[in-house]
Structure formats: structure tokens, C-alpha cells
C-alpha positions, 0 to 999 in steps of 0.5 A: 532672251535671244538663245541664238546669242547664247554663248560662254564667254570664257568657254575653256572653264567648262573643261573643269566639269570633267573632274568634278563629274570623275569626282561624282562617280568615284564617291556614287561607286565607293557608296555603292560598293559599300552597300554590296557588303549587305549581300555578303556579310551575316547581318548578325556581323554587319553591324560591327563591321559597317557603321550603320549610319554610313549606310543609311546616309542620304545621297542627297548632300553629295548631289547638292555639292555636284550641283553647287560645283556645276553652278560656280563652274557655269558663272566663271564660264560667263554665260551671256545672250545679252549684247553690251555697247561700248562707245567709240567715236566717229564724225557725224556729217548730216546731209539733205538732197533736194532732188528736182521732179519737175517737167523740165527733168524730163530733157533729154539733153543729156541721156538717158534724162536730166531726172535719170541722170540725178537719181543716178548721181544721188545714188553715187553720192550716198555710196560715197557718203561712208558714214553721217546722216542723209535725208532726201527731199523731191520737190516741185511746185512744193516740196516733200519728204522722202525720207528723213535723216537716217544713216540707212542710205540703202532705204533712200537708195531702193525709193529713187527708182519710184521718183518720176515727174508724174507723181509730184501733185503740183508742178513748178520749180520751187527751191526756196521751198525745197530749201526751207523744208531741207533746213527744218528737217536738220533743225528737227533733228537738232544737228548745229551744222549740215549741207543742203544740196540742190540738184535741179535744173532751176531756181525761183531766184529771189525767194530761194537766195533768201531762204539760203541766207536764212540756212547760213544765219542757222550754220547751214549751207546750200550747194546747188548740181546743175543738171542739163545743158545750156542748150536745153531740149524739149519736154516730153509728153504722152502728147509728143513735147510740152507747148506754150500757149502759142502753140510753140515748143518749150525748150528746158535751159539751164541758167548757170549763173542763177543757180551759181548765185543760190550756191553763193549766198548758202556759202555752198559750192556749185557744179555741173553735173559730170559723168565722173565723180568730180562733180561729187568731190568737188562739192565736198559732200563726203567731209561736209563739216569745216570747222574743227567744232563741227568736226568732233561732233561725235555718236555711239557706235558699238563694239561688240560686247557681252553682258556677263550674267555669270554672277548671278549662278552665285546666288543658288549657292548661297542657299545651297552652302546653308543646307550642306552647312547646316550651321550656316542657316543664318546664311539663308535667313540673312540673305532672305531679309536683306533688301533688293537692290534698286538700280545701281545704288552707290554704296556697299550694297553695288560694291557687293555684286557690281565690279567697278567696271559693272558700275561705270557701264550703268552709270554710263547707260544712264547719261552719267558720264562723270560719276562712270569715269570715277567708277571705272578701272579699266583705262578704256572705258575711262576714257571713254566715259571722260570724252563723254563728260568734255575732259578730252585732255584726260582722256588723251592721257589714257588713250596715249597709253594703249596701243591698240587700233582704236585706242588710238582711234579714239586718242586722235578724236580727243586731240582734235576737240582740243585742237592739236590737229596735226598731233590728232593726224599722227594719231589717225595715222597710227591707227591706220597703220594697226588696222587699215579698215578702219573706215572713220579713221580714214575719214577723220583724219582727211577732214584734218588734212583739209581743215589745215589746209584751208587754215594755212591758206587763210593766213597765206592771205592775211600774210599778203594782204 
């Protein structure tokens, strides 16, 4: 239990503790004042003046109708400490760099360096990169993981300044490696589609467009940034610059078409490396899925929501009723044999402590989103749970209903998986229009635009041919 989050999450019926506290006192000072007749009264007269039995009754009932009282004013107050997830929905984009640290990275034809500049690059990218997940690879002679797939760019962005040349064990300039390692990396987080981008100054040729094929047949591809110039510059060392064997200084190139070619056969883009950002968005990294399937690939997010824990204060009364009560005894001895619930169990027994809202969150937990979308009352949360089971067109019947920025969020994601994609950018649009900040509508619905594009191209072209 974490008591920084404690709160209430109906805090004005707190207020209702005011009267039932003036309530208390009046009944403690009118027992009170009762009992100062003893000190004024002849005893012999006392008794039939006073009931005797009013003044010995015990003020333990009247404490446990205050505490009864408090109790049920606390459960209504909603006290929670526990965060309550509720789904919405966004695109999920996986990207791996493969950064290049061999030798030649070290040229310095464009300044400060070819690696200095690439690290700078990579950086820019995951600053654009607004949501989906991205893995860094460095690669030389062989290839290594820096990190693997995460929607943390902040920990890729603190490792980079640690890459250098000097740290990679076997020098070289091993893409196909690098490729392959990209490739398992996606495929061991089971993403069905994602990009590879190569940032390097190099390929091995035959063995990297083969391995580039190979992503393609698995729904990956491979985009290749050039960095450097084709004029090249030599390679330093702590000896002055790198020399052949004949004693002749080694000049790092660059071989475009190469590197054009690794980009063609991964079905990718290519670019040389710019001191804007054009070369980012010209690679298309920011919307990297194409399809509309890959596009409603969807993962939980989480609006804040709290786990009321306020009906369960209701159980201490139970008790409490039988002994102010004390004919409802058989309360306390019924509630003493009842079973204990398991985990939501369908039946009278869920029904009797869970609102049917509690019941579909439950189940919803469970990876049950079929038997939480017959639970549910609330439409939200319906339709939520019927985008989880695939019913999007039910689902966008209870969207088109609310009003609000992310319901319309949402009622755009469930046009789009069935392929109403103008209808969803109208949807997008609205929401947008209710809440500029929403980040994921923004991007969504920009995916759309160019899905739409690229299909009115398409036919433009069977059109003419």
C-alpha cells in the first residue's frame, strides 16, 4: 500500500461527518446532564423521578452507531491508494538503429565526425520518434545489442555518448550481421512488422542485400543513412591516420549506390545524412507501419483511475448492526458461514459485492475481453472491452455516442481497423479539435492521410498503365 496516493475519491461526503459528530455530542451531553440529577435530587426521590435504568445503560451502543456512522460515510467517501488502468489505444511502430562503430567513422570529412554526427542523428530520431518502440544495435566486425526494444528513448539516448570505435572488440564493417541481429531482435518481441535502419558509411554488399531480403519475406525493412562524403578523409589514430600495408594513407569513401542497393532489396528508403531534418523525414521513421493492418496494431496505455475500496468499510457493519440489533444475531452467524469469494466468480455471490462495471474491469484484467464487454454498463468501458475482442463495428457504435476527446480518439482507431479511413480522420480530427494535445491522435491520424495518399497513387497508376 502506497499512502502517498492515499486519497478519497469522493471527498465532499467527508462533509457528512459534521452532523453525525454535533449528532454525538447532543446525545453524550443530554446522558450527561441526566446524570447530574443524582447530585441535586434526594436519592429517596430519585427513583421515581428518573428510570433507573436509563441511568445505568451503557454508552457503548451509542459509540457503536457513531462508528457504524463514520464507517458508511468513509465507504461512500471512496478511499483508494490503488491506481486502476483503463485502455486506450495507440499505433505501435517498432524500430531498430543499427549504428556503424567501425574505423572508418572516425572521418572526418564532415565535422566534428562521421560517428559524432550519427550519434547526433540518432538522438534527433528518437526525439522525434513520439510513441512506438526502438532498439539500438552498434556494429562492426560483429554486431551487438545496446539496448533492446523499449519505449524508453531516454535510456538509448544517455548510452550514446559511450559509443566510440575503441570499444568494439573485432573491427570491420559487418551489415549483414547487423541486419540479422536487427531482424531477431523484432522477431523475439513478436512485432509482425518494423524498420531496420542502417546508419553507416559501409556495407559488405552480397551478404547484407541477402539478409535484407530475408527481413522483407518476415514483414521487415531496411532503410540504410549515408554518412560521409564521397570524397572521403583519412582515419585517425593515436599514431596520426590509419596506413595500408604499403605504407599508403587510407581514405574512408563512401559508395552510394552500394548502400542504395541494401535499401532497395529491404524495400526501405535511403538517404544521405543532412544537417536538418530531412533526411529523418524523408526516411519516414516517425509513421513507419504502411499498411492499415499494421497500422491498428494496437497496446494499453493508462488513464489514470482508482480502485475503490470503499465497499469493503461495509463489511465491519454487518457485525456491528447484530449487536446494536440484537435480534439480527443471525446476521453475524449467516455472514460467519458463507464461503469466501474466489476471484470473480459469475453468479449471485460477484453480483453481491462487484458492480457490473467491477466485474468487466476483472475480467478485462484477466485477458477476458468478451465476457467484460457483456459485464459492462458503462459505454466507455464497453467499448473498450469490444475493441479488445476485434467487434470494432460495435465498438464504433458506442464511441460515435460520447463526445468527449478520447472517445473520439478511440471511435477513430475502431474506423480504421475496418478500414473507413477517411471516416476515421474525421474522427481523429474531432478529437483534436476537443483536445489539441493529444499526441497519438495527431499521429494516427497523419499515418491515414499517407495511407491514402500512397492508395490514390496506386490506382492513378493502374489507371494509366
Amino acid at each position: 500500500m502506497n499512502w502517498q496516493d492515499f486519497h478519497f475519491i469522493r471527498p465532499w461526503w467527508l462533509l457528512m461527518l459534521l452532523p453525525v459528530l454535533a449528532g454525538l455530542a447532543r446525545l453524550w451531553w443530554r446522558r450527561a446532564s441526566d446524570s447530574a440529577w443524582r447530585g441535586v435530587v434526594s436519592p429517596e426521590l430519585l427513583p421515581h423521578l428518573l428510570l433507573e435504568e436509563a441511568l445505568r445503560r451503557p454508552r457503548w451502543p451509542l459509540m457503536l452507531v457513531f462508528a457504524g456512522f463514520v464507517l458508511a460515510i468513509l465507504a461512500v467517501a471512496g478511499p483508494t491508494w490503488e491506481r486502476l488502468p483503463q485502455p486506450v489505444f495507440s499505433n505501435q511502430s517498432s524500430l531498430v538503429i543499427a549504428l556503424d562503430l567501425s574505423r572508418s567513422m572516425d572521418a572526418r570529412d564532415i565535422k566534428p565526425s562521421r560517428l559524432q554526427s550519427a550519434r547526433f542523428k540518432v538522438e534527433d530520431i528518437l526525439h522525434l520518434r513520439k510513441e512506438g518502440q526502438t532498439a539500438l544495435i552498434a556494429f562492426a566486425g560483429a554486431a551487438f545489442t545496446v539496448s533492446p526494444l523499449t519505449d524508453d528513448a531516454r535510456t538509448i539516448i544517455s548510452q550514446l555518448p559511450a559509443l566510440t570505435t575503441d570499444i568494439m572488440p573485432v573491427q570491420g564493417s559487418n551489415t549483414a550481421g547487423a541486419i540479422r541481429l536487427a531482424t531477431e531482435l523484432l522477431q523475439q518481441a513478436r512485432q509482425p512488422a518494423g524498420q531496420i535502419l542502417l546508419v553507416t558509411d559501409g556495407v559488405n554488399l552480397a551478404a547484407s542485400v541477402d539478409e535484407a531480403r530475408k527481413a522483407t519475406d518476415l514483414g521487415y525493412r531496411i532503410s540504410v543513412l549515408a554518412v560521409g562524403t564521397e570524397e572521403g578523409a583519412p582515419i585517425p589514430s593515436r599514431q596520426g591516420v590509419i596506413k595500408d600495408a604499403q605504407g599508403n594513407i587510407v581514405v574512408a569513401g563512401l559508395n552510394l549506390e552500394a548502400l542504395a542497393e541494401v535499401a532497395r532489396a529491404g524495400q526501405g528508403r535511403f538517404a544521405r545524412m543532412s544537417l536538418d531534418d530531412t533526411d529523418i523525414r524523408s526516411l519516414d521513421l516517425v509513421a513507419v507501419n504502411q499498411d492499415l493492418t499494421r497500422a491498428g496494431n494496437a497496446s494499453d496505455q493508462e488513464i489514470v483511475r482508482w480502485r475503490d475500496f470503499g465497499p469493503w468499510l461495509l463489511l465491519p457493519l454487518l457485525p456491528l448492526a447484530a449487536l446494536v440489533f440484537r435480534k439480527g444475531m443471525l446476521i453475524l452467524v449467516f455472514v460467519m458461514v458463507m464461503p469466501f469469494p474466489g476471484k470473480t466468480e459469475a453468479g449471485w455471490w460477484t453480483d453481491l459485492w462487484y458492480r457490473p462495471d467491477q466485474q468487466g474491469q476483472q475480467l478485462l484484467q484477466q485477458k477476458k475481453p468478451q465476457q467484460a464487454a457483456q459485464a459492462f454498463r458503462n459505454p466507455g468501458w464497453k467499448a473498450s472491452a469490444l475493441y479488445r475482442s476485434g467487434e470494432y463495428e460495435q465498438a464504433e457504435k458506442l464511441w460515435s455516442e460520447e463526445q468527449d476527446a478520447d472517445s473520439r480518439y478511440n471511435l477513430g482507431n475502431a474506423l480504421a481497423r475496418e478500414g473507413k479511413l477517411e471516416e476515421a480522420i474525421a474522427a481523429y480530427e474531432e478529437a483534436l479539435t476537443m483536445n489539441p494535445e493529444l499526441e497519438d491522435a495527431k499521429a494516427n491520424r497523419d499515418l491515414l492521410k499517407k495511407i491514402l495518399e500512397q492508395q490514390q497513387q496506386q490506382q492513378q497508376q493502374q489507371q494509366q498503365s
